[in-house]
C-alpha positions, 0 to 999 in steps of 0.5 A: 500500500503505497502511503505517499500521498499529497494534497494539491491546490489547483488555481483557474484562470479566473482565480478560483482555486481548486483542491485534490489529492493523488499520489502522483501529483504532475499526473494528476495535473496533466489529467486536469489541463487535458480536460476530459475525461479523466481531469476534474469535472469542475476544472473543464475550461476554466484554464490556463490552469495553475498549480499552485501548492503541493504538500505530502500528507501520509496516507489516503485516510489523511490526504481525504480528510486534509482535502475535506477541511481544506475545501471548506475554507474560505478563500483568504485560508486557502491563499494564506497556505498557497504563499505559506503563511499557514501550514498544514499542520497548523490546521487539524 
């Protein structure tokens, strides 16, 4: 069981930003600006597309809670830990 997982951040060409987890992050992303059908639903034709935070969290169990929380933040949290003024562990 491979135990190397991240949480992404994703930014949209109108700014918004979009969080995910996977194991192989520069994948994931290629999927996402591929578009359909393996990228995000959510991120179809909202490019160019940025990634913009990348940080390893363990296992799924954390990477899926870590990425629940983060998706409810607003939006000055989330920027807060794209320049690094928070970090992840500051959070649980």
């Amino acid at each position: 069981m491979d135990s190397s997982w991240f949480v992404y951040m994703v930014r949209t060409a109108n700014g918004s930003l979009y969080t995910g987890i996977s194991t192989d992050v520069p994948r994931r992303f290629a999927e996402h600006q591929a578009g359909a059908p393996k990228g995000a639903r959510s991120l179809r034709g909202k490019g160019p597309l940025e990634l913009v935070f990348c940080s390893p969290v363990g296992d799924r169990s954390r990477a899926s809670k870590l990425e629940w929380h983060i998706k409810r933040w607003p939006k000055q949290r989330k920027e807060a830990l794209v320049v690094g003024k928070l970090s992840l562990p500051d959070m649980l």
